[in-house]
C-alpha positions as CSV (number, residue, x, y, z in Angstrom):
1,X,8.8,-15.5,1.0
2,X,11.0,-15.3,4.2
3,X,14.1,-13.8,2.6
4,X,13.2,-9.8,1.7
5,X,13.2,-8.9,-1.5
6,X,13.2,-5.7,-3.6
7,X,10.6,-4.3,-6.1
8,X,11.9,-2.6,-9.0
9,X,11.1,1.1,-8.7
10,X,8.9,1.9,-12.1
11,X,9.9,6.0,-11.3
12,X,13.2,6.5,-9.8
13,X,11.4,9.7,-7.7
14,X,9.8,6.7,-5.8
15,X,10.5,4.8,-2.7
16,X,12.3,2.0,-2.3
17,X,10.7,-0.9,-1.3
18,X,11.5,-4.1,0.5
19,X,8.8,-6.9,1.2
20,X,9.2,-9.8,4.1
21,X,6.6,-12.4,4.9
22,X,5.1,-10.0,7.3
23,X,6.0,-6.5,6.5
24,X,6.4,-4.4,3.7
25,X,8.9,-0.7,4.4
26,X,9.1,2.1,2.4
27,X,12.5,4.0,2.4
28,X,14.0,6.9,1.1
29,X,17.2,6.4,1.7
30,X,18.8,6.6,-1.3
31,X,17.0,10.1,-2.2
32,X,18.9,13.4,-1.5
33,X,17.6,16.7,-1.1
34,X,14.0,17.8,-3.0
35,X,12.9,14.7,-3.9
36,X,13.7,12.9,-0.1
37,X,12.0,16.1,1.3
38,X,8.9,15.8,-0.5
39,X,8.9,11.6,0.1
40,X,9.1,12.3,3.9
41,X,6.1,14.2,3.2
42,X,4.5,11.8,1.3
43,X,5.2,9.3,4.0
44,X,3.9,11.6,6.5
45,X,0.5,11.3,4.8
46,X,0.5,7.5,3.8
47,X,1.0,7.3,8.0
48,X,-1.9,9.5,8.9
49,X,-4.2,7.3,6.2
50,X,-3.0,3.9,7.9
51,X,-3.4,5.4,11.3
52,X,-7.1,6.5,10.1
53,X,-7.8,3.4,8.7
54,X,-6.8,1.4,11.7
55,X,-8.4,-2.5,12.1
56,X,-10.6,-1.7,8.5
57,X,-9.9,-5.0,6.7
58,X,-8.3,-5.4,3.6
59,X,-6.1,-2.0,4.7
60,X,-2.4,-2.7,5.9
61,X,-1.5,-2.0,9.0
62,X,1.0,1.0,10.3
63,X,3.4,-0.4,12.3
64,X,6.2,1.7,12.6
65,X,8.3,5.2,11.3
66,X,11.7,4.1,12.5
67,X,13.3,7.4,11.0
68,X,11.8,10.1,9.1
69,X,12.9,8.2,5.4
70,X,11.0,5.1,6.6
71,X,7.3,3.4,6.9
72,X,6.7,0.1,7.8
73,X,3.2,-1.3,7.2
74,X,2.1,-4.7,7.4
75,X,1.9,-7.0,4.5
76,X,-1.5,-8.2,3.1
77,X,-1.8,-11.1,0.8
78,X,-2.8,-11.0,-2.3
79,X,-2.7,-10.7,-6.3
80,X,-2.3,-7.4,-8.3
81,X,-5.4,-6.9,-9.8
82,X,-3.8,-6.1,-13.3
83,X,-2.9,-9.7,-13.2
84,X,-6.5,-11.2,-12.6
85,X,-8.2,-9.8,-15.7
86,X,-7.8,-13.2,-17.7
87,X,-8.6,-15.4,-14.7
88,X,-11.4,-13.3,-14.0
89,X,-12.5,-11.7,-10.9
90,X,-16.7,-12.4,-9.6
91,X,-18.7,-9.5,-8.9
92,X,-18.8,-9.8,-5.3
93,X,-15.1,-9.0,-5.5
94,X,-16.2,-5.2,-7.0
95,X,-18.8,-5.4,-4.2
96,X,-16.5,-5.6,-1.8
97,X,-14.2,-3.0,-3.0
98,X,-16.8,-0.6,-3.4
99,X,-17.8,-1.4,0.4
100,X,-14.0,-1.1,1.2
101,X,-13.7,2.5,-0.4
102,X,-16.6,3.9,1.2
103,X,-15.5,3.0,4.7
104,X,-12.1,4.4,3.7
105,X,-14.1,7.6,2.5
106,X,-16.3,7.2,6.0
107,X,-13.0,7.6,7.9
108,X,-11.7,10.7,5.8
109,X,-9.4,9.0,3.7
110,X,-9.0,9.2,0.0
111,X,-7.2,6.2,-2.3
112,X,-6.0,9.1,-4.5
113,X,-4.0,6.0,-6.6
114,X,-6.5,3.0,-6.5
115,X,-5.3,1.4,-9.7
116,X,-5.0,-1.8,-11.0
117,X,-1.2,-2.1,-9.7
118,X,-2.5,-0.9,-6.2
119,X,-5.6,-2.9,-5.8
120,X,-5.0,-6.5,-4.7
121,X,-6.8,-9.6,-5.0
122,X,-7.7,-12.1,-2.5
123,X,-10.6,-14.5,-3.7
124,X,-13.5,-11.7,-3.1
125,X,-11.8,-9.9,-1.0
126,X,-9.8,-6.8,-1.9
């Protein structure tokens, strides 16, 4: 997965968003007026969250806001948890997560969208 590539936006109120092998950006770009106002705002939190939840495993990194329309965390590997239902997914996976979310909570932060889209899946680590 070297070459970037786009995710279909499901809302088109959303961000755009670009994946590399490393990185994962948020943009706004192509948003004018109420809806890029309130993004940058919603990107001003997602920063603060990252920032909080600095070197917490299983949480992306912030690495940079190169313009007030723009985030760029790092990538984490994993599946969607929506697709892992018929493969099934062990116990010490929700274990994990549950440990995961308290720390988040420990730090200040609130998921406020932890959903099966959001959630990934790496073995039994989420």
């Amino acid at each position: 997965m070297s070459d970037p590539k786009s995710i279909p936006r499901r809302n088109s109120w959303k961000t755009h968003v670009s994946v590399s092998a490393d990185e994962v950006t948020k943009s706004l770009s192509h948003h004018k007026g109420i809806y890029r106002w309130a993004g940058r705002w919603f990107l001003d939190r997602e920063q603060c969250a990252l920032q909080r939840l600095e070197g917490l495993t299983g949480v992306p990194d912030f690495i940079a806001r190169p313009n007030p329309d723009c985030l760029v965390m790092s990538r984490i590997d994993g599946i969607p948890l929506k697709y892992c239902y018929e493969i099934g997914i062990s116990e010490a996976f929700f274990e994990n997560l549950k440990v995961l979310i308290d720390s988040m909570h420990r730090r200040g932060v609130g998921h406020g969208d932890a959903n099966h889209r959001n959630i990934l899946v790496a073995g039994d680590q989420p």
